[in-house]
DSSP file (Angstrom, degrees, kcal/mol; ACC not computed):
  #  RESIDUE AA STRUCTURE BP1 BP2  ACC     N-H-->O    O-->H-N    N-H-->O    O-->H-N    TCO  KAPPA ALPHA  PHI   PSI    X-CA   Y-CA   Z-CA
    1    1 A X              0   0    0      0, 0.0     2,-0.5     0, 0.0    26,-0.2   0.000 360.0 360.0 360.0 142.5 -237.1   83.9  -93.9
    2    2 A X  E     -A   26   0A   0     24,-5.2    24,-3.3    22,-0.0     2,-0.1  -0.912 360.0-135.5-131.1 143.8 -239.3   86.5  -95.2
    3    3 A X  E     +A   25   0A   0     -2,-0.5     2,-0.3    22,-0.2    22,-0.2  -0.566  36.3 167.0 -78.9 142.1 -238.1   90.3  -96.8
    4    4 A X        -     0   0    0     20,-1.1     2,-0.4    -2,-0.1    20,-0.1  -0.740  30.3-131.8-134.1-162.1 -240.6   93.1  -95.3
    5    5 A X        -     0   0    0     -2,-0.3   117,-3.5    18,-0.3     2,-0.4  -0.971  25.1-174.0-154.2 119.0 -240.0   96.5  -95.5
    6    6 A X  E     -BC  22 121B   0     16,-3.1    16,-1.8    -2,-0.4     2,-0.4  -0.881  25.2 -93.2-131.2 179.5 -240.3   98.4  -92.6
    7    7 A X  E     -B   21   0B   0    113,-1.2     2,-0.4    -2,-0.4    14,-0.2  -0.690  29.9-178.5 -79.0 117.1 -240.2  102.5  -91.8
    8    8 A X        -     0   0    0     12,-2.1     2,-0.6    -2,-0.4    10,-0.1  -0.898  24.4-140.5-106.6 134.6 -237.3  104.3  -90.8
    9    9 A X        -     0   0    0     -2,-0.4    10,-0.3     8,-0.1     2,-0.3  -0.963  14.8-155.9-109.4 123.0 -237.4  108.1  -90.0
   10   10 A X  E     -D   18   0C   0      8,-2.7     8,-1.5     9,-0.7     2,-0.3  -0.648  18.8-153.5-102.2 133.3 -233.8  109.4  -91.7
   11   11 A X  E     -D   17   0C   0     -2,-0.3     6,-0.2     6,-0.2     2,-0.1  -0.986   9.9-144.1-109.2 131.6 -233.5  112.9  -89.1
   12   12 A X    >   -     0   0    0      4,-1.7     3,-1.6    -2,-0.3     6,-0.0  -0.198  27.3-103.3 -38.0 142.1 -231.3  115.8  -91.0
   13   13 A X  T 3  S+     0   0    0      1,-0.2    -1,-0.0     2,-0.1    -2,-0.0   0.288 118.8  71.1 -90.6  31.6 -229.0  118.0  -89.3
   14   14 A X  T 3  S-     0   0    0      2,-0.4    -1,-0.2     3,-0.0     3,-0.1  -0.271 119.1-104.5-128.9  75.0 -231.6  120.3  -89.7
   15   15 A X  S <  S+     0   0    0     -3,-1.6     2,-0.3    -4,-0.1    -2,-0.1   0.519  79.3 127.7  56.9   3.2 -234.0  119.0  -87.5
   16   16 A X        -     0   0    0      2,-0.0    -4,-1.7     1,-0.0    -2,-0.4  -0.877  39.5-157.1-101.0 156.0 -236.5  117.2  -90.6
   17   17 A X  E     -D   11   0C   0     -2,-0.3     2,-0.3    -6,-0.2    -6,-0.2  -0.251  11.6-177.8-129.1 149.2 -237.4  114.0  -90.6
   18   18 A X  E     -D   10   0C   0     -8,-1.5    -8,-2.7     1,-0.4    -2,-0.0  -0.756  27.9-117.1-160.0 152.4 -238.6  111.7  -93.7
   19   19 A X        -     0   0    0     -2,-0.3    -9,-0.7   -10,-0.3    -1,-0.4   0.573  29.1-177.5 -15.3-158.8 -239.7  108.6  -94.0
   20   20 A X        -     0   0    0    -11,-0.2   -12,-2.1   -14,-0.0     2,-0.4   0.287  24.6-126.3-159.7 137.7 -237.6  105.7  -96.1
   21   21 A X  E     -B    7   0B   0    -14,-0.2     2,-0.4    -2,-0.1   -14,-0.2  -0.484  27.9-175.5 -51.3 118.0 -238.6  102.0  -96.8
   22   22 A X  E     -B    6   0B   0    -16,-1.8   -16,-3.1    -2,-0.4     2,-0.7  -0.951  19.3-129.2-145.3 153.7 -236.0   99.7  -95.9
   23   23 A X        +     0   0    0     -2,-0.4   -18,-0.3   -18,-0.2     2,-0.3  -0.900  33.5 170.6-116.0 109.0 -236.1   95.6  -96.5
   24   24 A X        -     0   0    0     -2,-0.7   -20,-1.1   -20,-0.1     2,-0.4  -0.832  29.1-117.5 -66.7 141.9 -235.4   93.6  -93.8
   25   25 A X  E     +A    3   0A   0     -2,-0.3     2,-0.5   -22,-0.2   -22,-0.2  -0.580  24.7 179.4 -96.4 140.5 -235.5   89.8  -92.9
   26   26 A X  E     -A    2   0A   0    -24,-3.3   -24,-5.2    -2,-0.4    25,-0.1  -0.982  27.4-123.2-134.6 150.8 -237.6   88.4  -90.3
   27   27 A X        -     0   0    0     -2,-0.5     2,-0.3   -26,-0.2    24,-0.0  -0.034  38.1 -82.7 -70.2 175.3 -237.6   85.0  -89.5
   28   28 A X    >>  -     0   0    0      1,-0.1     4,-1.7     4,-0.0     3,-0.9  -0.802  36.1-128.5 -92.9 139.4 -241.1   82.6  -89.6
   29   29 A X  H 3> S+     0   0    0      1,-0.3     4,-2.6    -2,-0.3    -1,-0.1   0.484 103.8  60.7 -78.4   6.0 -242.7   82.9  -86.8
   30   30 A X  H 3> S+     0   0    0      2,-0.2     4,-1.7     1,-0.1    -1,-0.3   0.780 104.1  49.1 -96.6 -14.2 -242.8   79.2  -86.3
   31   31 A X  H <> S+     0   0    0     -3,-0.9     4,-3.1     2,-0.2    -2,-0.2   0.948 107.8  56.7 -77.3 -30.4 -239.1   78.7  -86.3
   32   32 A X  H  X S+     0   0    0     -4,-1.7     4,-1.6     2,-0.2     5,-0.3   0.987 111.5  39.3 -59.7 -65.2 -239.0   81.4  -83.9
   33   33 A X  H  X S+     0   0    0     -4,-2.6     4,-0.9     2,-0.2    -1,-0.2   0.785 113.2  57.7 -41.5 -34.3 -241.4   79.5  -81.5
   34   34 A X  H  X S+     0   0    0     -4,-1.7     4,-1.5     2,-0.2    -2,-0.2   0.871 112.3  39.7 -43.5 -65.1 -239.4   76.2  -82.4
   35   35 A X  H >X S+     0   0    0     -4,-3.1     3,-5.2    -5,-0.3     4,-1.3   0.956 114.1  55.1 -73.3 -60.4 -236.0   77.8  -81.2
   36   36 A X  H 3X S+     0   0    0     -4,-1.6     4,-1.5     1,-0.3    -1,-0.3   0.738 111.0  46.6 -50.6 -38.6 -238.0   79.5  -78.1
   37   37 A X  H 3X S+     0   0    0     -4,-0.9     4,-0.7    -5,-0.3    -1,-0.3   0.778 113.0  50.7 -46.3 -47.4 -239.2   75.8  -77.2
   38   38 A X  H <X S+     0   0    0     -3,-5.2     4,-1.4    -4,-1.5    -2,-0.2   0.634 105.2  47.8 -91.3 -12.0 -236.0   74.7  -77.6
   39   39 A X  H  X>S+     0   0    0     -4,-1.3     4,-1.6    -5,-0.2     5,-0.6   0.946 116.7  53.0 -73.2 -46.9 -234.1   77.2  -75.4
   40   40 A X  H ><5S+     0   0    0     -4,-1.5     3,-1.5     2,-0.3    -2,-0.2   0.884 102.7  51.7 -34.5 -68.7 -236.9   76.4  -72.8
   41   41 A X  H 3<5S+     0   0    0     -4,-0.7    -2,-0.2     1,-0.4    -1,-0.1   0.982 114.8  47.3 -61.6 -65.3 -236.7   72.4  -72.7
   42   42 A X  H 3<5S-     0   0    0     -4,-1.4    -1,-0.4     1,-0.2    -2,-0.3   0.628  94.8-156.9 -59.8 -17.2 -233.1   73.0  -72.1
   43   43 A X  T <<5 +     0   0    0     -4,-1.6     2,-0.2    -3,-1.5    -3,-0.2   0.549  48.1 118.3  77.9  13.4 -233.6   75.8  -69.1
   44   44 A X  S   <S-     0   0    0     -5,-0.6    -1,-0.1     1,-0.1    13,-0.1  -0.815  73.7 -92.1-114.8 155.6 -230.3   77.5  -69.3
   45   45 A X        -     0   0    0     -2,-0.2     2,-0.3    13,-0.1    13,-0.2  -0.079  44.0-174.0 -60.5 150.3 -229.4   81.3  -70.2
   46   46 A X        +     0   0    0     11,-2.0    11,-0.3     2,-0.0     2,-0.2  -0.991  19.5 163.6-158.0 147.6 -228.8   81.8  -73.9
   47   47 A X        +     0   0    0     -2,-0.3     2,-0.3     9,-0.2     9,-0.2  -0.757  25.1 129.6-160.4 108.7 -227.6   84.9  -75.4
   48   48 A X  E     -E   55   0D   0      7,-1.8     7,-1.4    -2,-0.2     2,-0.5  -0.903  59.3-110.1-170.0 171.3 -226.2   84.3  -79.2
   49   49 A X  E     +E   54   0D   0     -2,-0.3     2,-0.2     5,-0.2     5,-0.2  -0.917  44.5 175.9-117.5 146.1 -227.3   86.6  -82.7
   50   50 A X  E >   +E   53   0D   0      3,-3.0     3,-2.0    -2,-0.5    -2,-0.0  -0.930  57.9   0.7-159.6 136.9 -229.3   84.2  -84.7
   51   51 A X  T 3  S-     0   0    0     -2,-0.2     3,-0.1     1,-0.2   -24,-0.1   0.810 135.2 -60.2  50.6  31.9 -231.2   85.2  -88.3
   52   52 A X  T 3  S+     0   0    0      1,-0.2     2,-0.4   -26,-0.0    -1,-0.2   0.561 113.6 107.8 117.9 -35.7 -229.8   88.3  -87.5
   53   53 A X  E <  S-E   50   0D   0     -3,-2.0    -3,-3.0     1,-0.1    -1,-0.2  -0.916  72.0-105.1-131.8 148.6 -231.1   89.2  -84.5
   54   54 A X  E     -E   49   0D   0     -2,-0.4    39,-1.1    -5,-0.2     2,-0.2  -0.150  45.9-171.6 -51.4 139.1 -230.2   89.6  -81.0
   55   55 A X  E     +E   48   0D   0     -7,-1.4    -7,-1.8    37,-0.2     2,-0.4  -0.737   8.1 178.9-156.5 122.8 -231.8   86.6  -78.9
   56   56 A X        -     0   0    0     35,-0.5    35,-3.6    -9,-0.2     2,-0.2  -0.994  10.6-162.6-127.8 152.1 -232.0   85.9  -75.6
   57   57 A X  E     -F   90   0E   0     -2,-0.4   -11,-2.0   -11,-0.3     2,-0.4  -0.804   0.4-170.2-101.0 147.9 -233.4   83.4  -73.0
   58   58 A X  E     -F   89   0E   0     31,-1.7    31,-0.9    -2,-0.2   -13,-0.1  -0.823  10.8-149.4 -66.7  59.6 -234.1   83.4  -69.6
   59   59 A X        -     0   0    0     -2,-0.4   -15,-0.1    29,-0.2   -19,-0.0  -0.001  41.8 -76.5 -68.3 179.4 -234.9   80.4  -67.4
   60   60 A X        -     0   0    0     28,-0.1     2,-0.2   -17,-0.1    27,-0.2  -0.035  35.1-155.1 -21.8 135.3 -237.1   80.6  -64.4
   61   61 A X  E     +I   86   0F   0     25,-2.0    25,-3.7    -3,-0.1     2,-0.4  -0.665  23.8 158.8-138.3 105.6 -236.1   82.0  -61.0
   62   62 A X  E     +I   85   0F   0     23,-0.3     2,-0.5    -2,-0.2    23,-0.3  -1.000  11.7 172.6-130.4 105.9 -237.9   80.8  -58.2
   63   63 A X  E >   -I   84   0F   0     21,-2.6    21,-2.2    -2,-0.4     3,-1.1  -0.935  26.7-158.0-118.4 104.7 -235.9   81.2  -54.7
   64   64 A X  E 3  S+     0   0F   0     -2,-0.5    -1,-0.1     1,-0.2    21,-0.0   0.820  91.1  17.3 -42.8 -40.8 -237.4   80.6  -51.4
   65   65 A X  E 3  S+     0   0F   0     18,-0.1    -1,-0.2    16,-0.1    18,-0.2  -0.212  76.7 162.5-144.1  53.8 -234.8   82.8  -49.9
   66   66 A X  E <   -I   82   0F   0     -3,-1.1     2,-2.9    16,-1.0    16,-1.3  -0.301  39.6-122.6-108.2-175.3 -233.0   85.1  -51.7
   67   67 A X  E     +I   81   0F   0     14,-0.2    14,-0.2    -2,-0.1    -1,-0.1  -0.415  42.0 175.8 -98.6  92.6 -230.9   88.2  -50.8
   68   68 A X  E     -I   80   0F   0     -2,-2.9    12,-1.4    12,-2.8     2,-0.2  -0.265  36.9-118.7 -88.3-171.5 -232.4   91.3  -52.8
   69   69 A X        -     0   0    0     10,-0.2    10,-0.2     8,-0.0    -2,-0.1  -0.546  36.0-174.8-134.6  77.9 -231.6   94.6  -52.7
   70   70 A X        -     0   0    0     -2,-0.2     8,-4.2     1,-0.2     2,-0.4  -0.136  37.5 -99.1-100.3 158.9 -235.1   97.1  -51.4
   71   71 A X        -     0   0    0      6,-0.3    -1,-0.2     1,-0.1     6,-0.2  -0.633  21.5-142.5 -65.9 121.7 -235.1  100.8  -51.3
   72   72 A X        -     0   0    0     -2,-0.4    -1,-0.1     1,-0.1     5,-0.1   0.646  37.0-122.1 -59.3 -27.0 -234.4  102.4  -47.5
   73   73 A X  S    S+     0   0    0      3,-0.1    -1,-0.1     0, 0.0    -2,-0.0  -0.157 103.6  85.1  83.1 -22.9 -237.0  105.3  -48.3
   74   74 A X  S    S-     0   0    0      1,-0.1     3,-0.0     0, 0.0    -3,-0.0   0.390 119.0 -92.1 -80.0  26.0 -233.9  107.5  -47.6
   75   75 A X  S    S+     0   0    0      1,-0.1    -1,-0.1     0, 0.0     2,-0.0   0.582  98.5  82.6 137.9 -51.2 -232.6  107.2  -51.0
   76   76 A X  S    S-     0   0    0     -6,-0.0     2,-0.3     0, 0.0    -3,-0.1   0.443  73.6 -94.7-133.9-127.0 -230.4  104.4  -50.6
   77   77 A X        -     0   0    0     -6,-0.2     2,-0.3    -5,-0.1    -6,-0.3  -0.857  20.0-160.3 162.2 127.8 -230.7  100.4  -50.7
   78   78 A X        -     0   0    0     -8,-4.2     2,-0.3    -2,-0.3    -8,-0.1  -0.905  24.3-129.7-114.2 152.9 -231.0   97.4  -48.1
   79   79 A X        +     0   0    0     -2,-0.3     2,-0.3   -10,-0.2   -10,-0.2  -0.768  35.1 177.9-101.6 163.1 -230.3   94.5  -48.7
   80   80 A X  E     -I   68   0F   0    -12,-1.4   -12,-2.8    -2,-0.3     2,-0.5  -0.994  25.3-133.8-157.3 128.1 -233.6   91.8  -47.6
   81   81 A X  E     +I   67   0F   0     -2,-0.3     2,-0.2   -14,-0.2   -14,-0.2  -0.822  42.7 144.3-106.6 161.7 -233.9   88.3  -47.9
   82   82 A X  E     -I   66   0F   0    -16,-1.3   -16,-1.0    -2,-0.5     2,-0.6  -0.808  55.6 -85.2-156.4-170.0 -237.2   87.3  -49.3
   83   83 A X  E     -     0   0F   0    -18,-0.2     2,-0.3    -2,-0.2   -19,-0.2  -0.965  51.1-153.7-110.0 129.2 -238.7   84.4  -51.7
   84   84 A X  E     -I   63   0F   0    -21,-2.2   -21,-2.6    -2,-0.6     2,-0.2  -0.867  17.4-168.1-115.0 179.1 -238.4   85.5  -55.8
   85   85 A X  E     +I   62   0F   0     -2,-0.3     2,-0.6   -23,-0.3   -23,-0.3  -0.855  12.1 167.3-141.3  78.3 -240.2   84.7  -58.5
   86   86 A X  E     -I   61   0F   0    -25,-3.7   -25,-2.0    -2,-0.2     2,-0.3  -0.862  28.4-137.1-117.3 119.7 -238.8   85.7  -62.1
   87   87 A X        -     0   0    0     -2,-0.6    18,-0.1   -27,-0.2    17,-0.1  -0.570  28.8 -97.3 -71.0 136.1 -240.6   84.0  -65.3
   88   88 A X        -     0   0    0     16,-0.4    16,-3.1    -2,-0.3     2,-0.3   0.043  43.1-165.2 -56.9 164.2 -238.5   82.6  -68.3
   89   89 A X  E     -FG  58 103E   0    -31,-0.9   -31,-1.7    14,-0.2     2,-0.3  -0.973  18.0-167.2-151.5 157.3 -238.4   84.8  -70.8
   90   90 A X  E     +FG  57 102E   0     12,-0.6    12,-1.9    -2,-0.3     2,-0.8  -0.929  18.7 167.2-161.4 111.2 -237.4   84.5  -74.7
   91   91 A X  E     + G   0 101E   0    -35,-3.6   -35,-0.5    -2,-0.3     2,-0.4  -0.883   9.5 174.1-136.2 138.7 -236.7   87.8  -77.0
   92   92 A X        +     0   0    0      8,-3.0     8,-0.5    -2,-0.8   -37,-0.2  -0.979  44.8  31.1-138.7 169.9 -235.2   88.1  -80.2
   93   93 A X  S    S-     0   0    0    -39,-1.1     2,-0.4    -2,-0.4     6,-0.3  -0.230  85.5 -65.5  78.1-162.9 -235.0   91.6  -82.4
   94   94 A X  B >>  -J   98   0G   0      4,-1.7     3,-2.7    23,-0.1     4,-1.4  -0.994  47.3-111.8-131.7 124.8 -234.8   94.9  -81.8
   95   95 A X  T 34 S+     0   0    0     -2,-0.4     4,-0.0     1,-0.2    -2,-0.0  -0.355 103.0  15.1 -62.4 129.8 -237.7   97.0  -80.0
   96   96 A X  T 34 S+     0   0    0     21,-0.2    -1,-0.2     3,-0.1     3,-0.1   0.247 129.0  51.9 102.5   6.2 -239.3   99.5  -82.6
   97   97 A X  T <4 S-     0   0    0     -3,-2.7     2,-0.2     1,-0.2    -2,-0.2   0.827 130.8 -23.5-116.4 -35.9 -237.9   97.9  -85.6
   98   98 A X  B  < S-J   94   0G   0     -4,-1.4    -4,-1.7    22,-0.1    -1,-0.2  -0.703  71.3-178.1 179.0  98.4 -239.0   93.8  -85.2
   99   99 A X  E     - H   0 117E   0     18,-0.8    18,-1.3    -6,-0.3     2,-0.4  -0.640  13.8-179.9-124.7  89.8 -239.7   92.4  -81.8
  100  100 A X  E     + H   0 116E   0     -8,-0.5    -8,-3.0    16,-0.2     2,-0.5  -0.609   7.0 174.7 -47.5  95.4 -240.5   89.2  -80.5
  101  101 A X  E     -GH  91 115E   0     14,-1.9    14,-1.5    -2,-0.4     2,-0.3  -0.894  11.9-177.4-134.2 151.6 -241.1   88.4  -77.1
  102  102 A X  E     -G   90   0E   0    -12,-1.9   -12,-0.6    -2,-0.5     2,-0.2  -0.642  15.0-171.0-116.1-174.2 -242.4   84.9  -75.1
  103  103 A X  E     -G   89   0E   0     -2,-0.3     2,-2.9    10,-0.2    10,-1.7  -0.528  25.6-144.8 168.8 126.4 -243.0   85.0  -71.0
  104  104 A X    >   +     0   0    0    -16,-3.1     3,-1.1    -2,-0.2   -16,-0.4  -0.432  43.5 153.2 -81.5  74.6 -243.6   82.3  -68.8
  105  105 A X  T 3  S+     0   0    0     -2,-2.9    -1,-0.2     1,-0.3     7,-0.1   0.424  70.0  38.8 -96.7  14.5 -245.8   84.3  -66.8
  106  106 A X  T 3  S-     0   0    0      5,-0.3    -1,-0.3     4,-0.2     3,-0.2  -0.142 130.0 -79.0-149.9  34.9 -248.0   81.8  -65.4
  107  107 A X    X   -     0   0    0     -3,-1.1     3,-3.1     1,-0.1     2,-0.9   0.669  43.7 -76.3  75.9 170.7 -245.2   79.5  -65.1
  108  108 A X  T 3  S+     0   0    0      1,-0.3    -1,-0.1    -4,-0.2     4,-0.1   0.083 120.7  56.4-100.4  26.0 -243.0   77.2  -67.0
  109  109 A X  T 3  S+     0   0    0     -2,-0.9    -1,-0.3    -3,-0.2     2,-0.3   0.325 100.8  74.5 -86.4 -28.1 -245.4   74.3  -67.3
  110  110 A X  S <  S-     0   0    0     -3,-3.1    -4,-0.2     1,-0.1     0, 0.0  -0.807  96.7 -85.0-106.9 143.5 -248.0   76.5  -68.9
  111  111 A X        -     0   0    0     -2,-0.3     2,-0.3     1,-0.1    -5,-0.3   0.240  56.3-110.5 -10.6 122.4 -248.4   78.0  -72.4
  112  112 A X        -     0   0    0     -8,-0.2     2,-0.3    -7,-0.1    -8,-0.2  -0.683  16.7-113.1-100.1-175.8 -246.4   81.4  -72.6
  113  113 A X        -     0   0    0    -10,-1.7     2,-0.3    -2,-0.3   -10,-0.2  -0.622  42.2-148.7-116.8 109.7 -247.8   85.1  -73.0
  114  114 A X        -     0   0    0     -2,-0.3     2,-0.4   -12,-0.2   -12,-0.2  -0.764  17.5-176.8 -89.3 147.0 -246.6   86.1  -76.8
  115  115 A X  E     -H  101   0E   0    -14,-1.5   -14,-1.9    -2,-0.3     2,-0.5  -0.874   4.7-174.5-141.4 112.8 -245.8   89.7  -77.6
  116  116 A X  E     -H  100   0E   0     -2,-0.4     2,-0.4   -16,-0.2   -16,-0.2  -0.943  18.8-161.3-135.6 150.0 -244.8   91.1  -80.9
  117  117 A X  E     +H   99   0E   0    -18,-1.3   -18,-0.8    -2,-0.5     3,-0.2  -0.826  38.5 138.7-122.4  63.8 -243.7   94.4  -81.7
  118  118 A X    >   +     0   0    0     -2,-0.4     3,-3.1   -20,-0.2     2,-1.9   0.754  26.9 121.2 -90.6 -28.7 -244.3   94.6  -85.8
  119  119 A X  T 3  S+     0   0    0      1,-0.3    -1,-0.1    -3,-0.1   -21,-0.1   0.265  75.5  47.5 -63.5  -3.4 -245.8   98.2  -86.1
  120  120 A X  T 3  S+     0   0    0     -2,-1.9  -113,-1.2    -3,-0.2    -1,-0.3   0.742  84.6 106.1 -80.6 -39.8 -243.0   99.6  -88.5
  121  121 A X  B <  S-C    6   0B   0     -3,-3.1     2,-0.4  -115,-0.3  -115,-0.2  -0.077  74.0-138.6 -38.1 124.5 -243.4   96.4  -90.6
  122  122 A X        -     0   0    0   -117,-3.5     2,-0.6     1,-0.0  -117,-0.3  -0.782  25.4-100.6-103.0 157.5 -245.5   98.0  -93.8
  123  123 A X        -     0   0    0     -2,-0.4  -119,-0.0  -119,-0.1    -1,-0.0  -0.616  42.2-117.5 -89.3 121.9 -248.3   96.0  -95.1
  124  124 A X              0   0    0     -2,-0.6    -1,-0.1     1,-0.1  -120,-0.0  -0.063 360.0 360.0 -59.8 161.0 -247.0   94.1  -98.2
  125  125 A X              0   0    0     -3,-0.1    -1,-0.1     0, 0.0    -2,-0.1   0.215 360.0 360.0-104.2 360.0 -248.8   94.9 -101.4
């Protein structure tokens, strides 16, 4: 686990803003691939706080015939069956503070798509 410091904007009740340092832990990003790996192998929904941070998985959803719900153009909703296609998916953190994200977007045999969301994270000294 590693301390960072990342940026928070403190707002006033009158309407200014500042800056402030605050030290947060983020996990290594290989135990964070390691759990994602392991939520994977096993293919089931996962939803649990873990180092801290919010994490959920996803499996796959691949349905030849399922009943979705399309926009009428009036408005409104039909329901349609159709084949989907949803890719596993693996996020821990919180968007704009720490964020972590995997997707099996070229499907759950193949290498996922990494996304991480650091850009508050200040560069250590």
């Amino acid at each position: 686990m590693n301390t960072m410091l990342i940026t928070i904007n403190t707002h006033s009740d009158h309407g200014e803003s500042r800056a402030v340092a605050v030290p947060i832990a983020i996990p290594e990003m290989e135990q964070v691939r390691a759990l994602a790996s392991r939520l994977h192998a096993v293919g089931k929904s996962y939803q649990d706080r873990v180092w801290g941070w919010e994490v959920t998985y996803e499996p796959e959803v691949d349905e030849p015939a399922a009943e979705v719900e399309v926009p009428d153009g009036q408005g409104g909703f039909r329901s349609q069956r159709m084949p989907l296609w949803t890719p596993a998916s693996f996020t821990i953190g919180e968007s704009g503070v720490w964020f972590f994200s995997l997707l099996w977007e070229n499907g759950s045999d193949q290498p996922p798509v990494e996304f991480l969301d650091n850009n508050n994270i200040l560069e250590s000294a």
